[in-house]
N, C-alpha and C positions, 0 to 999 in steps of 0.2 A: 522455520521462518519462511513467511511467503510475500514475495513481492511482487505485487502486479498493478496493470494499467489498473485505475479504478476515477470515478466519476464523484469529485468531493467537492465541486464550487469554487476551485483554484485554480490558479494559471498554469499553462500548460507547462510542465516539467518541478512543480511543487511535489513532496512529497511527506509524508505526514506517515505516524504509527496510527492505523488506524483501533479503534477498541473492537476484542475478539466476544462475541454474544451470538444467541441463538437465536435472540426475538425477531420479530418481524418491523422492527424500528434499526434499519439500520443506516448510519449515517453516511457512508457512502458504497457505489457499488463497482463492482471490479469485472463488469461487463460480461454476466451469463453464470459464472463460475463466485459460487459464496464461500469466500475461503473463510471468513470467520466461522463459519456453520462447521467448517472442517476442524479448523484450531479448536474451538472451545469443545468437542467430541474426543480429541488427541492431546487437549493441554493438561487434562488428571494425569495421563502417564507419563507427560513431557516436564523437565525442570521448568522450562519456559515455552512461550508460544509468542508469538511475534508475526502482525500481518502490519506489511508497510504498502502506502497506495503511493503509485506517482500519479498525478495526473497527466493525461497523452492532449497532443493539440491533436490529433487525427485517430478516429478509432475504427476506419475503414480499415475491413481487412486488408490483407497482403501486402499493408504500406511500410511496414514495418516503423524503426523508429523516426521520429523527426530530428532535425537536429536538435534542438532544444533540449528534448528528450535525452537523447543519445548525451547529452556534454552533462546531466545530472546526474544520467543513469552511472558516468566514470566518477564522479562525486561522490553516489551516493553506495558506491563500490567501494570508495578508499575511507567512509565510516564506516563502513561494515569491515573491512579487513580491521583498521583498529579494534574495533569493539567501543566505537563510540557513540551508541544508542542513544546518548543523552543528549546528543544535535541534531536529532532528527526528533523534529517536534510532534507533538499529540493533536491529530486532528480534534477539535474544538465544535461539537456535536450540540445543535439550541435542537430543543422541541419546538 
């Protein structure tokens, strides 16, 4: 599983599963670093693969997180400790 800042057209501290692919249509991006390009290389040997994006309100370096941020990021900690995948929604990808 990889969770990082990523760029999907959402407000800042949403967070979405994003879809793991290779192609060059991807629907959002997680600022330099293509973790689906990694997952979907690692998901044949992995049971599962799993990339989650939050969207950041600031994605200047060395700002670390915002608040916003920061109060999701402990949210979106206490669905991951359950194992509750299934409320963290599916980024929603149009052509």
């Amino acid at each position: 599983m990889i969770v990082d800042a990523a760029r999907m057209g959402t407000e800042p501290g949403s967070f979405r599963q994003l879809p793991i692919g290779t192609n060059d249509r991807v629907p959002a991006s997680t600022y330099g670093l293509f973790p689906s390009f990694v997952l979907a290389n690692i998901e044949s040997g992995a049971n599962e693969a799993i990339l989650i994006g939050i969207a950041s309100a600031d994605s200047s370096l060395g700002k670390g997180l915002s608040p916003v941020v920061e109060t999701v990021d402990l949210a979106l900690k206490e669905l991951l400790r359950r194992n509750d995948l299934d409320e963290i929604p599916k980024h929603e990808f149009h052509v």
